[in-house]
C-alpha positions as CSV (number, residue, x, y, z in Angstrom):
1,X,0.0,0.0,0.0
2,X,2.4,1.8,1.0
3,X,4.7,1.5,-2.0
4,X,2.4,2.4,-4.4
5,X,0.5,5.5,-2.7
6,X,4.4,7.3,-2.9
7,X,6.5,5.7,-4.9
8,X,7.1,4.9,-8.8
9,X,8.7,1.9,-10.3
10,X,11.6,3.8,-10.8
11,X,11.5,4.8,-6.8
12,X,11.5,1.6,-6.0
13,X,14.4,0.4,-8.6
14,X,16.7,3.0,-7.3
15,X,15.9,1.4,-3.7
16,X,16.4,-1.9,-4.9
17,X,19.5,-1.5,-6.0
18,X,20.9,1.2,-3.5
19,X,19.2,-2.0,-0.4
20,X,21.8,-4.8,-2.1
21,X,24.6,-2.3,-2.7
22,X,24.4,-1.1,1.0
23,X,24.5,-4.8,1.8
24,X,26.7,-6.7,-0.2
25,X,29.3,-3.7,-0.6
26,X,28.9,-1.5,1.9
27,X,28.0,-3.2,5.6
28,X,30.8,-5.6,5.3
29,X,33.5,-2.8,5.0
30,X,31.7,0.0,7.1
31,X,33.3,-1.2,10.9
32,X,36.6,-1.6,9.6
33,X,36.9,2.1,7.4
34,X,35.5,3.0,10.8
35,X,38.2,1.7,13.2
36,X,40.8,2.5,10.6
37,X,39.7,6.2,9.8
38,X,39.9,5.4,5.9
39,X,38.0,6.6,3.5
40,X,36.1,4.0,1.2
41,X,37.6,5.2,-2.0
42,X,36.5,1.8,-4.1
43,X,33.4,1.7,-2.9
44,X,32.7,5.7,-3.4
45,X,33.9,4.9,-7.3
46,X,31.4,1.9,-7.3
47,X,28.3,4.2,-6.7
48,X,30.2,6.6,-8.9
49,X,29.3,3.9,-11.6
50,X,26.2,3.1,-10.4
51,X,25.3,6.7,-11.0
52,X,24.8,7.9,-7.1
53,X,26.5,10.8,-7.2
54,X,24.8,12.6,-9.6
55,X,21.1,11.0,-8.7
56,X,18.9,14.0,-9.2
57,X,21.3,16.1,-12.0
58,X,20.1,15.8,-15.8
59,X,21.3,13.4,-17.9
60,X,22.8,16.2,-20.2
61,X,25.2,17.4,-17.6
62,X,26.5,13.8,-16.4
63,X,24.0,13.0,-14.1
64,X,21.5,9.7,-13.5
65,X,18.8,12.0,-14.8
66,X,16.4,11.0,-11.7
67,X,14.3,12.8,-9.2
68,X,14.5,14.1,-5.3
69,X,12.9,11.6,-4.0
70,X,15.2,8.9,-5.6
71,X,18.0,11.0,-4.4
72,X,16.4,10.7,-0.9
73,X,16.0,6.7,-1.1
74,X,19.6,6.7,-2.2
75,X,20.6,8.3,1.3
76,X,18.2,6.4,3.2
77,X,19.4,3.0,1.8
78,X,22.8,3.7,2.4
79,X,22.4,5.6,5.9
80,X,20.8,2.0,6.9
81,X,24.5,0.1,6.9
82,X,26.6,3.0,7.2
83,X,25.9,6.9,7.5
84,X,29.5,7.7,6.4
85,X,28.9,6.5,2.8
86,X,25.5,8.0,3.0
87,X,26.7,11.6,4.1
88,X,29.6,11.3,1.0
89,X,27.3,11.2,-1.8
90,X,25.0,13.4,-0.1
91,X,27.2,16.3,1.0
92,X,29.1,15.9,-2.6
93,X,25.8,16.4,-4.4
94,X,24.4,19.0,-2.5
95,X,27.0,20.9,-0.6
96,X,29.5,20.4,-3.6
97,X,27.6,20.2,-6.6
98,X,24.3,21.9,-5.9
99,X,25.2,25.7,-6.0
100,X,27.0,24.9,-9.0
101,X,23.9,23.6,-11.0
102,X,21.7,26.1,-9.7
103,X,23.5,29.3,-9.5
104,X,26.8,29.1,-11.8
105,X,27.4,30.4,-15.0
106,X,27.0,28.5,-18.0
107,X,30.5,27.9,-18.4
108,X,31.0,27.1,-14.7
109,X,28.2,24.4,-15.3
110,X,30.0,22.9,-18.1
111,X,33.3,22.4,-17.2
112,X,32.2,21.5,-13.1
113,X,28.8,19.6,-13.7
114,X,29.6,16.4,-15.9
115,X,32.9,15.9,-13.6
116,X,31.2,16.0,-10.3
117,X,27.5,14.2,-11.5
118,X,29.2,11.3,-12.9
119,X,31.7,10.9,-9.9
120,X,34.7,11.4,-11.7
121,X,35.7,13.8,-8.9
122,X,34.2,14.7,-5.5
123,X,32.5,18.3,-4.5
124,X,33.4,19.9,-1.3
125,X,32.4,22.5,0.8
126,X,34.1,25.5,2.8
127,X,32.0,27.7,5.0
128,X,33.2,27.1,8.9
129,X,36.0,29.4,10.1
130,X,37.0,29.6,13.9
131,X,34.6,32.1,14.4
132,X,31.8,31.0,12.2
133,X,29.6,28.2,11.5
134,X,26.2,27.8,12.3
135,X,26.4,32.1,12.4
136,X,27.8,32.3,8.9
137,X,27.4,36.0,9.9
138,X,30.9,35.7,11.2
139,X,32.5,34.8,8.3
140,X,36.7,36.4,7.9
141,X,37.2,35.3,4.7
142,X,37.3,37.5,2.3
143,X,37.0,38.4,-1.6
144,X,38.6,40.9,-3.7
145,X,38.1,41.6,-7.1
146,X,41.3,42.1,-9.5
147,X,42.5,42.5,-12.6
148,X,39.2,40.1,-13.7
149,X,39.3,37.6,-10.8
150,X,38.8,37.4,-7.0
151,X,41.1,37.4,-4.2
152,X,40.2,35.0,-1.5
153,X,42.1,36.1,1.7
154,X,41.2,33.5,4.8
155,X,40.8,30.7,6.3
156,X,38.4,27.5,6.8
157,X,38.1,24.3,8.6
158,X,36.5,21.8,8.9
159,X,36.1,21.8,5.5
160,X,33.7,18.5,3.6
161,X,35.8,16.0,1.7
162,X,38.7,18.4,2.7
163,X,41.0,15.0,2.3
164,X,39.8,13.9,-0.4
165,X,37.2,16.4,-2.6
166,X,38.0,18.4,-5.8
167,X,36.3,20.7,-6.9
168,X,35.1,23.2,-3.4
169,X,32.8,25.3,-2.9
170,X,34.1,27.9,-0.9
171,X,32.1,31.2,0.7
172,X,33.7,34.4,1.5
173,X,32.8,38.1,2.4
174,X,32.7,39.8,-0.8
175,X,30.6,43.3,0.4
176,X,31.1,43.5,4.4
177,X,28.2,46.3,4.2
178,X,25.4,43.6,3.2
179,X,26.2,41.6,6.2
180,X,24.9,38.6,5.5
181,X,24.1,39.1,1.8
182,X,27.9,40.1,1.5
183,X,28.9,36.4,1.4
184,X,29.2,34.7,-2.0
185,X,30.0,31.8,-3.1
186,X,33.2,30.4,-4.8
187,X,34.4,27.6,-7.1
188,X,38.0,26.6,-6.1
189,X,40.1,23.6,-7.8
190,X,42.4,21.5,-5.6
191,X,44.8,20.8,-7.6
192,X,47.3,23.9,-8.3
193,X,44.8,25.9,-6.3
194,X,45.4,29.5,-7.0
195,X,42.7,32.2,-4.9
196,X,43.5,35.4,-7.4
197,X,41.8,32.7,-10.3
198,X,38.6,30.8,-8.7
199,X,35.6,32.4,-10.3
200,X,32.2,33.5,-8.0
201,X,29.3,32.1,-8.2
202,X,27.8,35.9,-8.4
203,X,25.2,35.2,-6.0
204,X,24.3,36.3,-2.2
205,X,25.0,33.9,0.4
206,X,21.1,33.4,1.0
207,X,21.0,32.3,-2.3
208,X,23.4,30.2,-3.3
209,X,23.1,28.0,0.3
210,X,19.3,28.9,1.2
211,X,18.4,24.9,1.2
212,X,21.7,23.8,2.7
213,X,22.5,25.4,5.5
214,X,20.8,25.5,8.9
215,X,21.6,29.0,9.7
216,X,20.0,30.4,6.9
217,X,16.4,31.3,7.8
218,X,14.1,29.4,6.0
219,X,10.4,28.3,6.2
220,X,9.9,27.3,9.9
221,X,7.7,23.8,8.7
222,X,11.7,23.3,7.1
223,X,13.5,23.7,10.7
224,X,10.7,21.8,12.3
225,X,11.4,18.6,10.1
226,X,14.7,19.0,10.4
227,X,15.1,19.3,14.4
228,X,12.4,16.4,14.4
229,X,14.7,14.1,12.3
230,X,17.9,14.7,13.9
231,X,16.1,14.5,17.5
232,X,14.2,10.8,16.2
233,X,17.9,9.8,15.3
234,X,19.3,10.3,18.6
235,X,16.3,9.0,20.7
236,X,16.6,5.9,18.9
237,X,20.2,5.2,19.2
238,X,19.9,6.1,23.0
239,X,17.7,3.3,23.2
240,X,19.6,0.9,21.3
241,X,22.3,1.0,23.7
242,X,20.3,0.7,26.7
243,X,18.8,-2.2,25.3
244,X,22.2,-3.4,24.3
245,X,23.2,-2.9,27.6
246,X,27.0,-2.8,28.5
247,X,27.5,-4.5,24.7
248,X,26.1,-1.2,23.4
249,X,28.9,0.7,24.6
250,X,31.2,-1.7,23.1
251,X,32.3,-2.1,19.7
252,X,31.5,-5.2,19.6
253,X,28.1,-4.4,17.7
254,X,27.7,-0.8,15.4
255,X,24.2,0.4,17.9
256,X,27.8,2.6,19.4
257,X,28.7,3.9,15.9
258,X,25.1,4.6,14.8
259,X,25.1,7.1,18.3
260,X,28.0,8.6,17.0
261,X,26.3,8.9,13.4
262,X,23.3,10.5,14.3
263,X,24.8,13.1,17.2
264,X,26.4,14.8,13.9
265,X,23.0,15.5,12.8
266,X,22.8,18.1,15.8
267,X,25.9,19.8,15.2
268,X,26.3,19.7,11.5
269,X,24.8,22.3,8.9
270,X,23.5,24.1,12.2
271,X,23.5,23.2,16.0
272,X,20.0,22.2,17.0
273,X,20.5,25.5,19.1
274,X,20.7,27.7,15.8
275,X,17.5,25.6,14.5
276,X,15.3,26.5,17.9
277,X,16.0,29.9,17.6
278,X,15.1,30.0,14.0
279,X,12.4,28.0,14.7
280,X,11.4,30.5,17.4
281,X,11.9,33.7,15.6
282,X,9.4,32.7,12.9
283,X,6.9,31.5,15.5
284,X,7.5,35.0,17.0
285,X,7.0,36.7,14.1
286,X,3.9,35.5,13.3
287,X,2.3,36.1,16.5
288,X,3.8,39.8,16.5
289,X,2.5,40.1,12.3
């Protein structure tokens, strides 16, 4: 019933084949790339072949040519075994690729696009600085245009697919006057990376990250879902352990990894401090309206 009220035949396909890949390639692997701190490079080219990381892009620019919602059951499959694969191909196609599709130049989108949909090389994505985060507002870094291209003057961390990524997306101050609408976005390449030649996106920060990033105010029914999923996530691997009992705080089962998993869901892309206060201030502002 279920199935057929919400999704397609090509819904369920994608989940089909994302279940067995998780499975057969993925769960075997995830404890030890765990313990090890590795990074799963043959499996990331596997789903690079099997079109996951470039599941909702047209077929035109590189990409599987398929819809959100298969791009959703992609995650959901893979977030079942192991959250670390999961979080690559999402954070590659929408932190990495994403304000490239929708908001770069035509030329941007034809040499970037094809590269990162197909999986040939992986997106990445520099926003945090050690005074901004889930307050973008705080960003240093910035951008200064010359002799044709921008200056990026700065510094990031905790930077996505810093290790191993490409092609970044990287956001700096680019009109300190604007405040928040100062901050644009940039396309550097990590190999021979030179700041005076990445080119700009040439759009405002609320923009270019307005579905992406939890400080970024958007429809409070948004910031609900998402401080309901990451809280579900927690509650449930809290009560795995318990039930696991002293086992649960071993490794000798993954209920300890999947805690460790889902607690990133309250820090990353906005604290689940930031997303109450949003949250708040839209409540507020419709009682006050």
């Amino acid at each position: 019933m279920h199935d057929s009220l919400y999704f397609s035949e090509q819904h369920l396909a994608v989940r089909d084949m994302v279940s067995a890949f998780a499975r057969d390639e993925v769960a075997p692997v995830a404890s030890q790339h765990d313990e090890a701190s590795t990074f799963p490079w043959e499996n990331v080219k596997k789903m690079g072949e099997l079109g996951l990381l470039g599941v909702p892009w047209a077929e035109e620019v590189g990409g599987a040519g398929f819809d959100t919602i298969s791009f959703m059951i992609a995650i959901e499959e893979l977030a079942k075994v192991c959250a670390s694969h999961s979080i690559t191909i999402s954070a590659h196609t929408t932190l990495g690729t994403s304000p490239i599709v929708n908001f770069g130049t035509p030329a941007q989108i034809e040499r970037y696009v094809p590269l990162l949909a197909s999986g040939k090389v992986l997106g990445g994505f520099g926003l945090t600085e050690e005074g901004a985060g889930s307050d973008a507002g705080g960003t240093r870094t910035t951008a200064v245009k010359k002799d044709g291209y921008y200056l990026l003057n700065g510094s990031k961390r905790f930077i996505t697919h810093a290790g191993v990524g490409e092609v970044f997306v990287v956001t700096a101050v680019t009109d300190p006057s604007k405040g928040t609408k100062g901050i644009s976005s940039f396309i550097l390449s990590k190999e021979g990376v030179d700041a005076a030649r990445c080119r700009t996106l040439g759009v405002g920060h609320d923009d270019s990250l307005a579905n992406m990033q939890g400080f970024t105010a958007g429809k409070k029914e948004d910031k609900l879902g998402w401080r309901a999923s990451d809280t579900r996530a927690m509650r449930a691997t809290i009560k795995a352990i318990q039930i696991h009992g002293g086992y649960g705080y071993t490794k000798d089962y993954p209920v300890e990894r999947f805690m460790r998993d889902a607690k990133i869901c309250e820090i990353g892309e906005g604290t689940s401090e930031i997303q109450r206060l949003v949250i708040a201030r839209h409540l507020l502002k419709g009682l006050m309206a």
